[in-house]
N, C-alpha and C positions, 0 to 999 in steps of 0.2 A: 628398698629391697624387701622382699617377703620374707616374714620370718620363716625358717624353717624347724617342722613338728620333731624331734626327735623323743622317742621313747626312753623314758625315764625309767633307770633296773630298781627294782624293786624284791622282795616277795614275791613268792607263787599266790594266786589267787587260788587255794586248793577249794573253796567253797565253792567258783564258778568251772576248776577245771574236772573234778571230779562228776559232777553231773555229765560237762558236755565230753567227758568220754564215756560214760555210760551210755550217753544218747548214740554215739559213734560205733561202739558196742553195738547197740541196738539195731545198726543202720546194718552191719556190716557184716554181723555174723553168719545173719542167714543166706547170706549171697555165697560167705566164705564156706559154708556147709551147705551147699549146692556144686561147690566146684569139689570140695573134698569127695563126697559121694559119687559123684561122675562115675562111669562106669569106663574109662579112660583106655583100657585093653580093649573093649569094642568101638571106642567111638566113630573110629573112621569107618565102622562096617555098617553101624548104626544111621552114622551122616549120610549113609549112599544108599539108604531103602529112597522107592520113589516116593513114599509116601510125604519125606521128609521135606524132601525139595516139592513137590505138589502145594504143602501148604505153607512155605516159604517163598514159592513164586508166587500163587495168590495175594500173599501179602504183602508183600513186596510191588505187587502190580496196582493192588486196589489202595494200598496207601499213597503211591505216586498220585493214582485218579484221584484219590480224595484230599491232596493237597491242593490237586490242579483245580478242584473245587471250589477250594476256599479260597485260594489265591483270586478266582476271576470276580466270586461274590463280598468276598471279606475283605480285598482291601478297596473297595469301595466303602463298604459298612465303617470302614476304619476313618476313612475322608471324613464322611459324613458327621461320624459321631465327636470327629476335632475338628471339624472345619465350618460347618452351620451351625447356626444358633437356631433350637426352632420348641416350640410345646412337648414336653413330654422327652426331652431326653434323657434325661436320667434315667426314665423307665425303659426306655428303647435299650440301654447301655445295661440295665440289671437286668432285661429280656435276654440280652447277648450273649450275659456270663453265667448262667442260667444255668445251660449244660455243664459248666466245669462244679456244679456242687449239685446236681441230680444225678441220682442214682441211674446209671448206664441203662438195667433194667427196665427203670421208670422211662427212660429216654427212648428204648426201644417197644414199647405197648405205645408210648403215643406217635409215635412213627406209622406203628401197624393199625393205628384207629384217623391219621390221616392219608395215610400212601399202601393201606391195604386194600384187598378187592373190593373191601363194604366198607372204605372212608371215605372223607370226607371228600380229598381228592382223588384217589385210586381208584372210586369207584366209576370216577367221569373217564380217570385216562382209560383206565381198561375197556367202555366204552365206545368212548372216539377215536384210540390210536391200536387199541387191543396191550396195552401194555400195562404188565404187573411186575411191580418191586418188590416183592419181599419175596423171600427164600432164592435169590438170585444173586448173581454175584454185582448188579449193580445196585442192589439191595445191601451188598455188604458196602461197597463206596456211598451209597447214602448215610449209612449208621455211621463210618467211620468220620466223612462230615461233618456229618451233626456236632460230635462229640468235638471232636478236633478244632474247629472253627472261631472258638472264642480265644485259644491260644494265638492264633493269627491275627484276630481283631485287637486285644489285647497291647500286642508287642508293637504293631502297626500305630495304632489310634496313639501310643506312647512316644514313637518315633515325631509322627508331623506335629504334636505338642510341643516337644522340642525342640524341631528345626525354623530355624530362621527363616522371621517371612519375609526378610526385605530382599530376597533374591526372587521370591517368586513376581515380587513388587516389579523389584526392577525389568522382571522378563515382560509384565504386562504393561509397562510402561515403553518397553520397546516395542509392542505391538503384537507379544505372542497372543496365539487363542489360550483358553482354558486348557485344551486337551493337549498343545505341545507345550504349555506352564506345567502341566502335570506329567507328561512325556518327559520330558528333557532337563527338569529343574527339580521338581514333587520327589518324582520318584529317585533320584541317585542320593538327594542327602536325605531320604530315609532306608537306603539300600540297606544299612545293616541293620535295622530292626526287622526291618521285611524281610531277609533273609534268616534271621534268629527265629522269628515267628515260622515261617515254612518249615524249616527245621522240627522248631517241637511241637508244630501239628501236624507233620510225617511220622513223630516216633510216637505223638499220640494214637494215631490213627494207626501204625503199626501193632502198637498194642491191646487194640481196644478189644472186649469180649462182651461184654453184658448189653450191650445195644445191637450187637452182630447176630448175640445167638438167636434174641428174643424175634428179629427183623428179618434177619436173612436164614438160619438155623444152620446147620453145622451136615453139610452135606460135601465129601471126601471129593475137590477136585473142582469145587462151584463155591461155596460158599465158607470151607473148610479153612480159617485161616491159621499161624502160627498156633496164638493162645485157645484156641478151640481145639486145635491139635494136640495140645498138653492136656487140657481138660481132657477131652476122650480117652488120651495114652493113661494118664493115671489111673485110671479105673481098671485097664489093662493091662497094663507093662510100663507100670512106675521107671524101669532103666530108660524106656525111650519118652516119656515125660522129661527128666532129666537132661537128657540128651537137647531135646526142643526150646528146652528152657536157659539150656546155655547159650544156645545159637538167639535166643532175643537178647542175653544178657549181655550178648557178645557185639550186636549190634546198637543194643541202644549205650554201653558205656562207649564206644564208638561216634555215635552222632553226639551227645551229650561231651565225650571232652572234644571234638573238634568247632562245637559252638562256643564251648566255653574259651577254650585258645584263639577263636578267630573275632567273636563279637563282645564276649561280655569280662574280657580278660582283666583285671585291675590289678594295680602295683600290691 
């Protein structure tokens, strides 16, 4: 029989808890003086300008697109990067995670010097199909992508590491193909990685700004999303800054605890 761990009483560790409520402090105050400030007498009058839902439904619409994105390209990149052995992966894998530690900015100029009229690429599509991405709203689901996408590979590539190969074994030893081993077997025991990763590469890409403004630019009803909608309001009317900024806070503490209680819950 396994031993079982129980916690031994002791002393406070005041050296280690005093920091991590400082840090906790740190995490928490400014969110709690976001909600304190609210401008709480207007808000429901605030919440109901069109402008508000305008750039809450953009983002809300071009986040779904840019997970469906990453969903169809990334969890193949995720197979790949667990599942072949081949030259050069490890580079391929710090190509991937690339975006989550480049600056958004930086992420949205090379966007605009591949997928702009005079790139690298943009310049051929604009050619051949007449299509231009940038300052578009499918210019904002490219940026949001971009950025977004290593969250999904990440959580993915971590799931099929994990799961058990001798089931995929056993399917291709019954005679399935590839694609119904991956259909029917791959995909349900990495369900919940895959589904953790969609998750926080929807509230990534729900939040993103520095890859949006620089690729798509901040045009009221096109390309105007949430946090482009705060940026502009502060400059103008800090109460409906406020205002916008509750409703992502209000959102993403929403996707963030229902991840957390559904996939990454521990005793």
């Amino acid at each position: 029989m396994p031993a079982v761990r129980t916690r031994v009483p002791g002393r406070v560790p005041w050296v280690l808890v005093l920091p991590a409520l400082a840090g906790l402090a740190f995490l928490v105050l400014p969110l709690a003086g976001l909600v304190i400030r609210a401008p709480w007498a207007t808000l429901l009058t605030r919440l109901g300008e069109p402008q508000v839902w305008d750039a809450l439904r953009l983002s809300l619409i071009t986040a779904t697109a840019a997970t469906a994105v990453c969903l169809l390209f990334g969890v193949p990149l995720a197979w790949l990067l667990a599942r072949i052995t081949f030259p050069g992966r490890r580079l391929v894998r710090a190509l991937v995670t690339v975006p989550l530690v480049l600056p958004p900015v930086v992420g949205g100029v090379a966007l605009l010097l591949v997928l702009g009229r005079r790139g690298l690429l943009g310049r051929w599509l604009d050619a051949a199909f007449g299509v231009s991405l940038p300052f578009t709203t499918a210019g904002v689901v490219v940026a949001q992508a971009f950025v977004a996408m290593p969250f999904l590979v990440i959580s993915v590539e971590g799931a099929l590491r994990a799961a058990d190969l001798r089931y995929e074994e056993a399917a291709a030893t019954l005679g399935a193909s590839r694609w119904t081993t991956f259909r029917r077997v791959t995909l349900p025991l990495v369900a919940p990685g895959l589904a953790a990763g969609a998750i926080l590469c929807w509230a990534r890409a729900l939040g993103e700004f520095g890859a949006t403004i620089t690729f798509a630019g901040n045009f009221p009803g096109r390309t105007q999303t949430m946090p482009l909608a705060v940026y502009l309001a502060l400059e103008t009317d800090p109460q409906a800054a406020i205002v916008l900024s509750l409703v992502l806070l209000a959102v993403s503490v929403i996707v963030l605890a229902s991840l957390r209680d559904r996939w990454v819950n521990t005793p």
